[in-house]
Each structure stands twice: as structure tokens, then as C-alpha cells.
C-alpha positions as CSV (number, residue, x, y, z in Angstrom):
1,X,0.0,0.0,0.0
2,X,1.4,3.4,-1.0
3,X,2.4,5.8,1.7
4,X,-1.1,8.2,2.7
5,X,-0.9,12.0,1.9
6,X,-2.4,12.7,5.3
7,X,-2.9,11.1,8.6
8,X,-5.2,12.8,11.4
9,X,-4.2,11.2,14.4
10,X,-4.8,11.7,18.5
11,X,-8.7,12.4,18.4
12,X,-11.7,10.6,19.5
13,X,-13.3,10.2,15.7
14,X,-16.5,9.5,15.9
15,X,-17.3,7.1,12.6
16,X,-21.0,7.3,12.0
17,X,-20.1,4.1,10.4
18,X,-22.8,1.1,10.9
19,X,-21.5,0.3,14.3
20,X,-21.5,3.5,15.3
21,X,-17.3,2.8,16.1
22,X,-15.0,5.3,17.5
23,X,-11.2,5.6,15.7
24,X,-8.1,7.6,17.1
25,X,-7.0,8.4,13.8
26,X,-7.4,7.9,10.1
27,X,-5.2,7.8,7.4
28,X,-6.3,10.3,3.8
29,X,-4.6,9.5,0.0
30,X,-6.4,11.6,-2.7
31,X,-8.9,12.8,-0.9
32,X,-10.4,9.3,0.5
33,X,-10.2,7.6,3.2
34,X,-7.4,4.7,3.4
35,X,-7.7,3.6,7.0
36,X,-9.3,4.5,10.5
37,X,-8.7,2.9,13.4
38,X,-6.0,3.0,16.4
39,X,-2.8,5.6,16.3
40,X,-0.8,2.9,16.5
41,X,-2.0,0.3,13.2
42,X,-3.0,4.0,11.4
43,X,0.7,6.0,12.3
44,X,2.4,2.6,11.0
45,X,1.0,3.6,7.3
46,X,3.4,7.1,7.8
47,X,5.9,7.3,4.6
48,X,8.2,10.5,4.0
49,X,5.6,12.2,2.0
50,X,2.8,11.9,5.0
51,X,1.7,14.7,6.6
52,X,0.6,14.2,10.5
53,X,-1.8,16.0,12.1
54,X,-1.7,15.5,15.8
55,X,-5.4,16.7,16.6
56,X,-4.5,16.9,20.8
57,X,-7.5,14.5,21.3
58,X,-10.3,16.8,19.6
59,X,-13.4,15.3,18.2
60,X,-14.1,14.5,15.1
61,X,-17.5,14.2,13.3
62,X,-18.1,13.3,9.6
63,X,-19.0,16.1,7.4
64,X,-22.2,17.7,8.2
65,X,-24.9,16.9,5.4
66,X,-27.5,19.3,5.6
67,X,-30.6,18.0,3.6
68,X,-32.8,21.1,3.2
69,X,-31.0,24.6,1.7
70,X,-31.8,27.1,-1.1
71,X,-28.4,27.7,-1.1
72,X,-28.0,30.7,-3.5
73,X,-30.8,32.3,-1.9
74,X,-29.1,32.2,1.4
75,X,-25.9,33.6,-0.7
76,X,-27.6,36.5,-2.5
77,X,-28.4,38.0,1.0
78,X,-24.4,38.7,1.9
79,X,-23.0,40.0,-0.9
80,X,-23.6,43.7,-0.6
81,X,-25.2,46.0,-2.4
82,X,-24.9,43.4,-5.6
83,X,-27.7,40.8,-4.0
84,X,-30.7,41.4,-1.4
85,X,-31.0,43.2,1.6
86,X,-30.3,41.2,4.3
87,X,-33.3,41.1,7.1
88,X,-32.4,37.4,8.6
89,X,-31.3,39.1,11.7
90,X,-32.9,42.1,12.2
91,X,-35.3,41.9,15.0
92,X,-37.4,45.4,14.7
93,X,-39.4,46.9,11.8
94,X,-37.1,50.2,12.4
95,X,-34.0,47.9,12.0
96,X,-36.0,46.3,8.7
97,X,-36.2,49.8,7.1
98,X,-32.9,51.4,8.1
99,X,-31.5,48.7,6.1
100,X,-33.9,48.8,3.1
101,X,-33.3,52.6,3.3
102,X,-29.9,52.1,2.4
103,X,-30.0,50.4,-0.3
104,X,-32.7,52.9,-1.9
105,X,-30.6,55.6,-1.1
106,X,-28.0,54.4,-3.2
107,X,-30.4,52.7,-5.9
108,X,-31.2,54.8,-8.8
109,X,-35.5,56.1,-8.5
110,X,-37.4,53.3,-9.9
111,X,-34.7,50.4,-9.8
112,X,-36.3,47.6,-7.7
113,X,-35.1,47.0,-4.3
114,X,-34.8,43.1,-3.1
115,X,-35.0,42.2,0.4
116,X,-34.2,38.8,1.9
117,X,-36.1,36.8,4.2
118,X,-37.1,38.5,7.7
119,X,-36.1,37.1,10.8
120,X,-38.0,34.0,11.6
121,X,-38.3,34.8,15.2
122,X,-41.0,37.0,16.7
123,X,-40.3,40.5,15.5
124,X,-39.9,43.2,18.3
125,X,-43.7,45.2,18.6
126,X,-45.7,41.7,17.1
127,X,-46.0,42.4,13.5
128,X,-44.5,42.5,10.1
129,X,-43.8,45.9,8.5
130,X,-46.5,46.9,5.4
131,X,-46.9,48.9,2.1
132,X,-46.9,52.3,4.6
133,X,-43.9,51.5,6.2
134,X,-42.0,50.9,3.2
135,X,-43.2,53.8,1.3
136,X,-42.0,56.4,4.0
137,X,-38.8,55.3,2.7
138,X,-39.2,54.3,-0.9
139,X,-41.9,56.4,-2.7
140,X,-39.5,56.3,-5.6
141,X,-38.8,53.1,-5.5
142,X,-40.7,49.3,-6.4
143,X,-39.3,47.3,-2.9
144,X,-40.5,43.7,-1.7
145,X,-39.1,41.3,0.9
146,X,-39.3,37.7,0.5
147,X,-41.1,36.5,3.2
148,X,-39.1,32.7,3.0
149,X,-40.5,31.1,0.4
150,X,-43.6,32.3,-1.6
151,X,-45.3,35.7,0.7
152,X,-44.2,38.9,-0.7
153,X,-44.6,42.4,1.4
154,X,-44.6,44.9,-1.6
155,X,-44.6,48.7,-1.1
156,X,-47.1,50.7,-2.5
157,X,-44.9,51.3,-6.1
158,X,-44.6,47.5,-6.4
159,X,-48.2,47.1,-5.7
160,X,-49.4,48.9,-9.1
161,X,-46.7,47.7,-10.7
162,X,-48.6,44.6,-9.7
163,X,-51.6,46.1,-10.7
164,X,-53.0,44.9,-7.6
165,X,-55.1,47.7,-5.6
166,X,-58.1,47.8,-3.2
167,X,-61.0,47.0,-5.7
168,X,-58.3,43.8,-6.9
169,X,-60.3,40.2,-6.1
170,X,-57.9,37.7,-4.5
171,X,-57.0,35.5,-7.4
172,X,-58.5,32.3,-7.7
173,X,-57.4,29.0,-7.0
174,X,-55.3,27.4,-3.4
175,X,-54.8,30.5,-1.4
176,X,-54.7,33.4,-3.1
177,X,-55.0,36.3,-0.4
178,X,-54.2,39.9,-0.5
179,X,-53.6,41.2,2.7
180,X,-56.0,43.9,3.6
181,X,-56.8,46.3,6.5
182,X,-60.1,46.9,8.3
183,X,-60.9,49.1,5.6
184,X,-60.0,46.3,2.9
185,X,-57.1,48.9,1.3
186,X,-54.1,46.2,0.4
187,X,-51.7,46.3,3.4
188,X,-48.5,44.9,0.8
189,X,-49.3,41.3,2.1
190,X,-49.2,39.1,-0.9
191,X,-50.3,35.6,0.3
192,X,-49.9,32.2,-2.0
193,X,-51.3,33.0,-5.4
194,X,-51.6,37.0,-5.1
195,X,-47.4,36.7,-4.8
196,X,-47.4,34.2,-7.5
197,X,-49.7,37.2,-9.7
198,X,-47.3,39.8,-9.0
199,X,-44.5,37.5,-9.8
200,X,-46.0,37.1,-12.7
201,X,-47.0,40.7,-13.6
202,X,-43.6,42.2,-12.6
203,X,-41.7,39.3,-14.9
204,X,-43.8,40.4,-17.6
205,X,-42.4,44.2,-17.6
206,X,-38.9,43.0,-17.3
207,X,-38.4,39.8,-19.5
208,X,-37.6,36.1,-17.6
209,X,-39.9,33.5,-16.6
210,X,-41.9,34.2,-13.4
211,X,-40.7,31.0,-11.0
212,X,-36.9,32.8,-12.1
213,X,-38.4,36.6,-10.4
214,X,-36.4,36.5,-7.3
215,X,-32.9,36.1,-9.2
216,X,-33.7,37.9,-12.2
217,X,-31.8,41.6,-10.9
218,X,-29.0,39.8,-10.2
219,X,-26.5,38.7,-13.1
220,X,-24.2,35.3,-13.0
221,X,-21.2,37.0,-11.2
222,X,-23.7,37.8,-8.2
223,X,-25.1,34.5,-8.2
224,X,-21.4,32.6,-8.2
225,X,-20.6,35.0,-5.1
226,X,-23.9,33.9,-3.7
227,X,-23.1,30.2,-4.0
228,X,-19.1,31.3,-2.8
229,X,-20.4,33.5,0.5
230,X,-22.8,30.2,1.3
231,X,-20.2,28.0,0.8
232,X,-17.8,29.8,3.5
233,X,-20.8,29.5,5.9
234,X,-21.2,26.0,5.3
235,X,-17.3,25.4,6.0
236,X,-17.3,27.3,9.1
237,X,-20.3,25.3,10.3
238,X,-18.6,21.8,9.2
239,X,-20.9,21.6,6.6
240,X,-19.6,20.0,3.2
241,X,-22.5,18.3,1.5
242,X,-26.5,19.9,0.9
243,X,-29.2,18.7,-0.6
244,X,-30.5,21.8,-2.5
245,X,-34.1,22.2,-2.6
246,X,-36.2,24.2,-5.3
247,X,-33.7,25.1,-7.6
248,X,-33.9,26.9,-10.6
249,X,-31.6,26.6,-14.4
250,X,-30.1,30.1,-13.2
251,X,-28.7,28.6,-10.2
252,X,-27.7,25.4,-11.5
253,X,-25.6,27.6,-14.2
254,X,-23.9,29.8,-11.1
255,X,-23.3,26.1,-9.6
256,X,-21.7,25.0,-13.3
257,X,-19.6,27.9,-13.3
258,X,-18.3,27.4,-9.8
259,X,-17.5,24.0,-10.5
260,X,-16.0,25.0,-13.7
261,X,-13.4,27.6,-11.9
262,X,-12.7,24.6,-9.3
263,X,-14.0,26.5,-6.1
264,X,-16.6,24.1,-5.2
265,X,-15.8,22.9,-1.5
266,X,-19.4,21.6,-1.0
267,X,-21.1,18.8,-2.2
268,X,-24.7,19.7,-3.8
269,X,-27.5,17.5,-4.8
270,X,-29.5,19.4,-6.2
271,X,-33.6,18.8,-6.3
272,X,-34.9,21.2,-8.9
273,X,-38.1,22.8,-8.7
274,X,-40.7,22.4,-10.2
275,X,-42.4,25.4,-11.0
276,X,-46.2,24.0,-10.9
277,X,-48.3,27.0,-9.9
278,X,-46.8,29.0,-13.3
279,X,-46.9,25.2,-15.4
280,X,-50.4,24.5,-16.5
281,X,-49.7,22.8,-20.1
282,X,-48.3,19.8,-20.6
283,X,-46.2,21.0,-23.7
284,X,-44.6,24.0,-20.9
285,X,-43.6,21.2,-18.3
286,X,-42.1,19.5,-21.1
287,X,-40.0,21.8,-22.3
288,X,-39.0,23.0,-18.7
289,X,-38.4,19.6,-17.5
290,X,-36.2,18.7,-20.8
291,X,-33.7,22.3,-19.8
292,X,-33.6,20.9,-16.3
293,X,-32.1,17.5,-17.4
294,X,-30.0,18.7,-20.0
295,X,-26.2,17.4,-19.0
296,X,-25.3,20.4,-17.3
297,X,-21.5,19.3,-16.8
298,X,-23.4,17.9,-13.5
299,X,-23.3,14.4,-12.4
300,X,-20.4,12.3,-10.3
301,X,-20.0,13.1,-6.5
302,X,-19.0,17.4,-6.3
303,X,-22.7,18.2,-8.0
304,X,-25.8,16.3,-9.4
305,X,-29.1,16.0,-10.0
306,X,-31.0,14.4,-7.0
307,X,-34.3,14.8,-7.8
308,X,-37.3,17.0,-8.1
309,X,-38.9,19.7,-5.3
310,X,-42.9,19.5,-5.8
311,X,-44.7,22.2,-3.3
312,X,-47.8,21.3,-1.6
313,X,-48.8,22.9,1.5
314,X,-46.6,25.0,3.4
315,X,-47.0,26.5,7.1
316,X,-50.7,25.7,6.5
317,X,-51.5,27.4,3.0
318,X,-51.7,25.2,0.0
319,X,-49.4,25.8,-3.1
320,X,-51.4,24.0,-5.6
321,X,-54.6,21.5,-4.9
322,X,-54.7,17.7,-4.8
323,X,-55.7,17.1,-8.3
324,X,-52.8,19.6,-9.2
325,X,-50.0,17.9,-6.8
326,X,-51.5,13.8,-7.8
327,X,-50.6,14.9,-11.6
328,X,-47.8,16.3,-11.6
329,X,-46.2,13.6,-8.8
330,X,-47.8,10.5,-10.9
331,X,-45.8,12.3,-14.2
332,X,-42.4,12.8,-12.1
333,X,-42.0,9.2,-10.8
334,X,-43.3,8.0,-14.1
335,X,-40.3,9.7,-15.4
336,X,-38.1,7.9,-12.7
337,X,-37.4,11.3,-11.0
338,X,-36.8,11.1,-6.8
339,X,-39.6,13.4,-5.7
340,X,-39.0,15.7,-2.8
341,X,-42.7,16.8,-1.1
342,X,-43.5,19.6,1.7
343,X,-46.9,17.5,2.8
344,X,-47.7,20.5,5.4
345,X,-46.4,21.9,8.4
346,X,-48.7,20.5,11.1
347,X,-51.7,19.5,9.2
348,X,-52.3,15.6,9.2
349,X,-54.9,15.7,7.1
350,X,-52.5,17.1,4.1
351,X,-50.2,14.3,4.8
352,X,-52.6,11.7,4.2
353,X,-53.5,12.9,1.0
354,X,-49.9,12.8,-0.1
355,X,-49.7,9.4,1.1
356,X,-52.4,8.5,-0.8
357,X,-50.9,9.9,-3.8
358,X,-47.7,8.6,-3.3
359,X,-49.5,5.1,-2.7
360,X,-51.0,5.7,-6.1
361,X,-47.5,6.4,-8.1
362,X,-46.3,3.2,-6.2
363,X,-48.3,0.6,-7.6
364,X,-46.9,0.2,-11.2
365,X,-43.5,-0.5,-9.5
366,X,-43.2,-1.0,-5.8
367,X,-40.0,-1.9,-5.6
368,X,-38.5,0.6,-7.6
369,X,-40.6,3.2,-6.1
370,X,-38.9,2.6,-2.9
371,X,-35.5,2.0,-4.3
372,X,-36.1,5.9,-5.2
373,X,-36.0,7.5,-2.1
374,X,-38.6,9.7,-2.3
375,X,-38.7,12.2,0.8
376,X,-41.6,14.3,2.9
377,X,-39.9,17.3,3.4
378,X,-41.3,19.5,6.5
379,X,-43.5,16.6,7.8
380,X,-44.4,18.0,11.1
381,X,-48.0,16.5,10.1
382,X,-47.0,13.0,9.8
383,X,-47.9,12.0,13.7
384,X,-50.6,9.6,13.4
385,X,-49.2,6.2,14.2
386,X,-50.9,4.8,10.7
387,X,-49.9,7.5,8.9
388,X,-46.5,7.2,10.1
389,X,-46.4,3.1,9.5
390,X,-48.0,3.9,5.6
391,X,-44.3,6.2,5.1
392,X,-42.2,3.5,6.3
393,X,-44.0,1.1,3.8
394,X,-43.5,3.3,1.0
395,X,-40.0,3.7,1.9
396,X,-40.1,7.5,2.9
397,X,-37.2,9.8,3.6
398,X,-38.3,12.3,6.4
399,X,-36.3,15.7,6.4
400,X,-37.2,18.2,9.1
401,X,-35.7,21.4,9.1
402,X,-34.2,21.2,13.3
403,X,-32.9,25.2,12.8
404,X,-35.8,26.1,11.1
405,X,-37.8,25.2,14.1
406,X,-35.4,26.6,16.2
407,X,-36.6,30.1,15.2
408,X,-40.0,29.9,13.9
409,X,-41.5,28.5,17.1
410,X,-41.0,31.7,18.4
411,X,-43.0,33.3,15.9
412,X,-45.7,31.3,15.8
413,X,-46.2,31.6,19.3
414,X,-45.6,35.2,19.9
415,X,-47.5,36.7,17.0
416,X,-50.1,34.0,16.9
417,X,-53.0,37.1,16.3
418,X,-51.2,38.4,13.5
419,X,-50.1,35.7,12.1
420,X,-54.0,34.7,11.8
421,X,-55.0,38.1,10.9
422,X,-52.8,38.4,7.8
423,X,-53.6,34.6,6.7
424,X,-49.9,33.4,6.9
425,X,-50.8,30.5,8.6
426,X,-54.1,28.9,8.8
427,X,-55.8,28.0,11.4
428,X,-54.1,24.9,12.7
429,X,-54.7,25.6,15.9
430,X,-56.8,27.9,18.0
431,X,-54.5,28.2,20.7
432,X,-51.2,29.6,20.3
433,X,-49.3,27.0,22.0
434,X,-50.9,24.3,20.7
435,X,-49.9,25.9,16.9
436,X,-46.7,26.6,17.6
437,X,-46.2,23.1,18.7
438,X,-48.4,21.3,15.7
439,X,-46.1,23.7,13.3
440,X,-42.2,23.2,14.3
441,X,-42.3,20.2,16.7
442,X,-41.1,17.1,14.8
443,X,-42.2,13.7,15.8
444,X,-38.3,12.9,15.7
445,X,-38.1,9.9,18.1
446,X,-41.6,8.8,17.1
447,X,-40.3,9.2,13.3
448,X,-37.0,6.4,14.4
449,X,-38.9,4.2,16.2
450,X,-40.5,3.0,13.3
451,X,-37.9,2.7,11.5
452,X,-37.9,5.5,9.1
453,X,-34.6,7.1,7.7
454,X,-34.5,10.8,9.0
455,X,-32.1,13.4,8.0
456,X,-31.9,17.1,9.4
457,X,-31.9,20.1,7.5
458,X,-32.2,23.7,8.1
459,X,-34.2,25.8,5.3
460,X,-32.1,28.8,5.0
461,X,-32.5,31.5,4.5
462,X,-36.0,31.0,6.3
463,X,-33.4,30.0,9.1
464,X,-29.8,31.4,9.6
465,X,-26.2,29.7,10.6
466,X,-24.2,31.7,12.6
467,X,-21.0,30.1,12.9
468,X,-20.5,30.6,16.5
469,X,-23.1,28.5,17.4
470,X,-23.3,26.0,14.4
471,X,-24.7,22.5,15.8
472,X,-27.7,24.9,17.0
473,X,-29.8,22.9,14.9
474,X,-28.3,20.0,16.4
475,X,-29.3,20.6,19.5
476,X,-32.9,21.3,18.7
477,X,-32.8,18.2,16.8
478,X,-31.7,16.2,19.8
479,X,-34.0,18.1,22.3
480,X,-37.1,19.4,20.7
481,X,-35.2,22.5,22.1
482,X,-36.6,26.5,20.6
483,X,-36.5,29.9,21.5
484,X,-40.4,29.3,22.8
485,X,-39.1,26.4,25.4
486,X,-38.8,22.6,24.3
487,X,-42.1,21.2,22.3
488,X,-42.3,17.9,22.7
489,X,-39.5,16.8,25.6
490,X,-41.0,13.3,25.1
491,X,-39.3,13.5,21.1
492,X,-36.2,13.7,22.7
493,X,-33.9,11.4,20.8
494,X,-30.2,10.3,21.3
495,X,-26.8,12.1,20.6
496,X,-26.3,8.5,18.1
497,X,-29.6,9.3,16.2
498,X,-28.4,13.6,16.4
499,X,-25.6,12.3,14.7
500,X,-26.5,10.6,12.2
501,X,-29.5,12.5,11.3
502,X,-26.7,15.1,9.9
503,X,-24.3,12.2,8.4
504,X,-25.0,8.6,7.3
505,X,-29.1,9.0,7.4
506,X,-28.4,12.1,4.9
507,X,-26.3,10.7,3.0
508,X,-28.7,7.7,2.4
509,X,-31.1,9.9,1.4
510,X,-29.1,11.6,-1.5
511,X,-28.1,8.2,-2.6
512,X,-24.4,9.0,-1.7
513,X,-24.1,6.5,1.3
514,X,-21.0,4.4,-0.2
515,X,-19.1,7.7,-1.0
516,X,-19.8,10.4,2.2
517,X,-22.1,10.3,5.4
518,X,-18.8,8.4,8.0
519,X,-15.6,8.4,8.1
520,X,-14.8,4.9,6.5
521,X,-12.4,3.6,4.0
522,X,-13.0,4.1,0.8
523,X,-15.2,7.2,1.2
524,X,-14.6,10.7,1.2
525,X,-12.4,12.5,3.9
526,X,-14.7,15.3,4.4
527,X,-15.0,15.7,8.4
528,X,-15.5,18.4,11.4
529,X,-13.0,18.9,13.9
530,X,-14.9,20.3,17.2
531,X,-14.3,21.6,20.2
532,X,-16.0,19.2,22.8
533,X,-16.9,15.6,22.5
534,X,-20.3,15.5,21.0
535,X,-21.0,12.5,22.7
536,X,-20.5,13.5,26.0
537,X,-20.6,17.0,26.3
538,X,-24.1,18.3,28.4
539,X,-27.2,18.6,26.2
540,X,-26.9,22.3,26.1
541,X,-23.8,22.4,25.2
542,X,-24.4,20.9,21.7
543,X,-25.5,24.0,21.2
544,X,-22.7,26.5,21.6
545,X,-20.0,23.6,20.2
546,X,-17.7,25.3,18.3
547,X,-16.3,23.9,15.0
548,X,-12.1,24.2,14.8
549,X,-11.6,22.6,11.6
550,X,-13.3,21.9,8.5
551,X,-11.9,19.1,6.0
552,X,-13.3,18.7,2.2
553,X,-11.3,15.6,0.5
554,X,-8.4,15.5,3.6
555,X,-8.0,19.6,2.7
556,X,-8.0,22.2,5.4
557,X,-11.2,24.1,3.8
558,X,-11.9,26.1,7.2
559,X,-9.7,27.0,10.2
560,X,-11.3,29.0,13.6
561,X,-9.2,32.2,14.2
């Protein structure tokens, strides 16, 4: 056996492998894994060319897989005045418009103004900003902010650019609302299919497709910077492999050109998105669906195509109906596509019907239906024990979004009145406890009991890393743990299942188990070094663990200063 490039050794590794094994050190030629086991049978691989890394008994965790980004999204929102306005941590609607204001003031009048997803926590004063708000700072100016995912706040220029106004209907079809006041004037609140209308509208006077709106001011330099300023996050987080969800051809050609300069230090499977509230002919999702699976340069282990991202229902309003979501999920597994499905977010009775479906698109071919993977992405309403036992027969990957949680609990619970007022959630619950906890409490233990393959995600932007706490999501993960108190202490799971929700289960998931997901031979030396033993360390500790060391392919991607 040739000599390894690199041997990490003195550490308490923690494999993830199928025993669950800890290694003292591992051995690294080419990138992958040769050896991992004690210091003394993995030092005695050393030639003159090894480099040894004594790691002073650190631990070490695989690479973190997170299963649930928009990625670029996240990316556009850091790099200046060339992407969004960033909102994800600002905690007051004065702290919202001081930093849409500067951007306007240096924005030419009648340029449009992008801002990024708000914070997900409970905004100081209990309510979002509106179309008044915004236009005390930008009369001259069309502004919206993405409300993570598909709500829109719009300012009053936006709004007729929109050609929505007070005598506008709501549009038809699966929650369409237009925010109003008491005196039904348009309050800038675009709900469902009146943000999908103004999408549409506002595409229209510019040029580009209407699913595209949200990246369409921003050219392929901006979007590679997106994906680069992302990337570092990742790194510093011991992140280096995601599973991205809803993505479009422009980000998939920033994500070509990225991997075409050689600067790709993440992993991506990419689930592209289906557009399906803008795709009502068959002959349009043809011809979509044939640009998404051209070649790409994509494909191998750095960045493929992992499946497809069909919206449903989402924090309790519906993106399309049933009839809409059983067509176009009987055409993608027909065309042997791995379907990725939001079922709701706390609604059992939406799950079911996705079941049902899915049942339905199993039947020409059950085996190969669950040799695909397919995954209920936020599945906070699978909780019914035969609802549960019909995913595990079907094969079901289950990926809740742990950081996501984190946050929006908060929200739910603080600003349950407004939340109902303004129609961003509906109904689930009368009482704002009991919502909060139907909304962002997984059935996480419930979910491994039976068997099921979980992995964790985090939904950024919706959500946000900061570095100095990065296994935040790890913690909620492992103790139903949010900013509103702990949801369910009895879905409470164990630091092995924490672990693996962000490693091997992930990696199963994206089909990449053989290649990434534990530090084993013959698979990829992308690994965390931390500060404290994961294992060990006090549950409230996981969540101010501190990464030292981030390795893609055996190279020191990310170093703590």
C-alpha cells in the first residue's frame, strides 16, 4: 500500500459508520479515506511524504450533510449591495427599514429594491412591516421582501406595478390572499397566489420566466458570489455536502460555473423545482423539465441532480390542490425522477393525502418506487401512528428542518393574532401554543422508532447559521429545544440518532451512502473537527459547540481564528 498524503491522528473520531465505532486516527490518500482505526495500526501507514496532524485529542465528526437549503438564496443575501437586503437578523421593523433605506438611497428612483427573508423569530412590537412603512422610505422606488419562500410584502410602487389595488379580487385557486386592512385597502401582504400574480406581472415588464423573479436583478457574477459567500458559511459550520431544494436553471448555471473555476468545497444534490403554480400545459412542463435534465456538466460526487422539489402545503396554506400535486407527482416518478414533497407543516390531514398519492404512483412499481428514495420534506403532520407506518412502507425519507424550528417557534407563538389576521398561517390551531407546537415540533423519536430514515436540515434562508453557534440545529434536533421552550421533551432522541441525522441517514437519502455520510475507507475524507466531544458533552452544550476545523477531500477548507 502506497504511503497516505495525510494522517489525522490523536482524536476521538466518531465514525458514524454502521457500528457507530470510535477511531483515534485515520489515514487520507487523494482525498479518500485509506484507514481508520487506532494511532498505533494507522501511524504505522506514515511514509516520507505523510503529513501528520496531531489533533491533541479533539473530536471528530463526519461532514455535516444538511438535507434542506436554497443555497444561492441564502448567498444572494451577503453580498452587498450586488444581491438582497439582508433582514435574517434584524429583530425590529425600524432595524428592517434602516437597512432597506440604504439600499434605496444608493439605488437609482425606480430600480427595484430586493429584500431577503425576515427574521423567523417574533419581531420586536408583534408584527410585520406593510406597504406604509415601506413607502415612508421608498416612494421612488418598487421594494419587496421575501417572506421565505412564496409571501411577498410589496410597497405601494410595487403594488401597481402589480396592478394589484383595493377593488383587486384575491385571485382564484389554493390561497390566493391579498392582505387587507379593516378598511380592505391592500396592506402589501401578498399571500400564496396573489405573490405568484405579482410574480408574474412584474416578470412580464422586465423579460424572464416568473418561478426565475427572485434572481432575475441579479447577473451570474452575483449569483457565483452567492453560491461562494454560502459555501464559507457552510465550512465554518462543518458543513460539506446539501441537498439543494427548489432550484432553478439560473442557479444550477452559477453552480456549473463554480464548479467550472474549481471553487466548489461543497457537495450539492441538487432537487430542482418544479415550478407548478406557473406550469399549467403539458407542452410548458415538457420543455421545462427537458432544460432541467439537459447534461449540465453535472453528475459524479461534487454536483448532481438528485431529484425534483414539488410544493404542496406550506406552514398551513396550499401551493397547488390535490388534483394539481396527484398529476404532476404521478408524471415525475413515471419519469423515474426522486420526488422531494413539503406535505404541510402540522396539518395531518394534508399528509394523508400525499400518502395517498404517493401510494397511487407506487403501484406500477413498488420496488422501484422505494428503491427511489422519495422524501416528505417539512413533515411536522406525519404524527398519526398509521400515517407514520404507511411512510415506512413506501420507503419514505423524512427531512425536518431542526434550525428552522429553532426560530419559527418563536413566531408562531408570539405573533399567533397576527399571524391569523394576515392569513400566513391557517388555522391549525386555536391556541397559540398548541400551533406553535403542531407547526415546528417534529415527531423525531416517534419518526425512528419505526424505522424511518431521517435526516436534518435547516431551510435557510427561512433560518440562519451563525458560525458561532453551528450544531444549534443539532441541538434542537436532539431536544425538541426553541427559543419558545422545548415542544415535545417526550421527542427527545439520542446524541447517536443527532448524529447521524446530519451524516449517514443524509447521506442515504441523496443516494451518496458508499461515498460520504462516516468516516470509512473508501469514502470521502470530508470531516468536522470540534471543540467538545459531541458525545459527552451536556445537552446544552451541543448547542454552543464550536467547529475548529473543517476538512473537504483530507484539505484544510476552514480553520477557527
Amino acid at each position: 500500500m502506497t504511503a497516505p498524503d495525510l494522517i489525522l491522528t490523536n482524536a476521538k473520531i466518531v465514525t458514524a459508520d454502521p457500528e457507530f465505532s470510535i477511531a483515534e486516527a485515520l489515514a487520507v490518500s487523494r482525498g479518500v479515506i485509506v484507514a481508520a482505526g487506532s494511532r498505533a495500526e494507522v501511524e504505522a501507514l506514515s511514509g516520507a511524504r505523510t503529513k501528520t496532524v496531531d489533533l491533541h485529542g479533539k473530536c471528530v465528526v463526519p461532514g455535516q450533510i444538511d438535507s434542506y437549503q436554497h443555497f444561492i438564496t441564502a448567498g444572494i443575501d451577503m453580498i452587498g449591495e450586488r444581491g438582497a437586503v439582508d433582514l435574517i437578523t434584524k429583530t425590529s421593523i425600524d432595524d428592517i427599514l434602516a437597512a432597506i433605506k440604504s439600499r434605496v438611497d444608493a439605488t437609482p428612483k425606480g430600480q427595484w429594491v430586493e429584500a431577503g427573508c425576515m427574521y423567523r423569530g417574533a419581531l420586536e412590537g408583534g408584527r410585520w412591516p406593510n406597504r406604509w412603512d415601506l413607502d415612508k422610505i421608498a416612494p421612488d422606488h418598487p421594494v419587496y421582501i421575501r417572506q421565505g419562500g412564496r409571501p411577498i410584502i410589496a410597497n405601494s410602487y410595487a403594488l401597481r406595478l402589480a396592478g394589484i389595488g383595493r377593488d383587486s379580487p384575491d385571485p382564484t385557486g389554493p390561497d390566493g390572499i391579498i392582505g387587507r386592512d379593516a378598511d380592505g385597502e391592500p396592506t402589501g401582504q401578498l399571500i400564496g397566489g396573489a405573490a405568484d400574480l405579482a410574480r408574474e406581472r412584474w416578470s412580464e415588464l422586465v423579460g424572464g420566466p416568473a418561478w426565475e423573479w427572485d434572481f432575475l436583478h441579479f447577473d451570474r457574477e452575483a449569483l457565483v458570489d452567492a453560491a461562494l459567500a454560502q459555501q464559507r458559511v457552510n465550512l465554518a459550520c462543518g458543513i460539506t455536502t446539501v441537498r439543494d431544494d427548489a432550484t432553478y436553471p439560473v442557479e444550477i448555471r452559477a453552480w456549473v460555473e463554480a464548479r467550472r473555476r474549481g471553487l466548489l468545497r461543497n457537495r450539492l444534490g441538487v432537487l430542482v423545482a418544479v415550478p407548478e403554480r406557473h406550469l399549467w400545459a403539458k407542452e410548458d412542463r415538457d420543455r421545462l423539465f427537458g432544460s432541467y435534465f439537459e447534461p449540465w456538466e453535472m453528475g459524479g460526487d461534487l454536483l448532481w441532480v438528485a431529484g425534483v422539489s414539488i410544493g404542496y402545503n406550506l406552514e398551513g396554506w396550499m401551493q397547488i390542490d390535490e388534483p394539481r400535486l396527484r398529476e404532476m407527482v404521478l408524471e415525475s416518478v413515471a419519469r423515474g425522477w426522486t420526488v422531494a414533497i413539503p406535505p404541510s407543516i402540522g396539518v395531518s390531514e394534508s399528509v394523508s393525502e400525499v400518502l395517498s398519492i404517493l401510494e397511487t404512483a407506487a403501484e406500477a412499481d413498488p420496488a422501484e418506487f422505494v428503491a427511489r428514495r422519495h422524501t416528505l420534506t417539512h413533515p411536522h403532520g406525519l404524527r398519526l401512528p398509521q400515517d407514520i407506518e404507511r411512510a415506512k412502507k413506501l420507503g419514505l425519507m423524512v427531512n425536518p428542518n431542526p434550525l428552522l424550528s429553532y426560530y419559527a417557534a418563536e413566531r408562531s407563538l408570539r405573533m399567533h393574532q397576527q399571524i391569523e389576521a394576515t392569513g400566513f398561517h391557517q388555522g391549525i390551531a386555536p391556541d397559540a401554543w398548541d400551533q406553535a407546537v403542531r407547526m415546528w415540533a417534529p415527531r423525531t423519536r416517534d419518526w425512528f422508532e419505526a424505522g424511518l430514515v431521517v435526516s436534518g436540515g435547516s431551510n435557510i434562508p427561512a433560518a440562519t447559521y451563525d458560525p458561532e453557534r453551528p450544531f444549534l440545529g443539532q441541538y434542537s434536533a436532539l431536544t425538541n429545544g426553541t427559543l419558545a421552550g422545548v415542544l415535545l421533551p417526550d421527542q427527545a432522541i439520542t446524541r447517536e440518532q443527532m448524529v447521524r441525522m446530519y451524516t449517514s441517514n443524509a447521506a442515504y437519502a441523496l443516494m451518496r451512502e458508499d461515498r460520504i455520510g462516516s468516516l470509512e475507507p473508501g469514502k470521502y475524507a470530508d470531516l468536522a473537527v470540534l471543540d467538545r466531544d459531541i458525545l459527552t458533552c451536556p445537552d446544552g452544550e451541543i448547542a454552543e459547540l464550536k467547529v475548529l476545523e473543517t476538512y473537504f477531500e483530507g484539505e484544510l477548507v476552514h480553520e477557527r481564528g
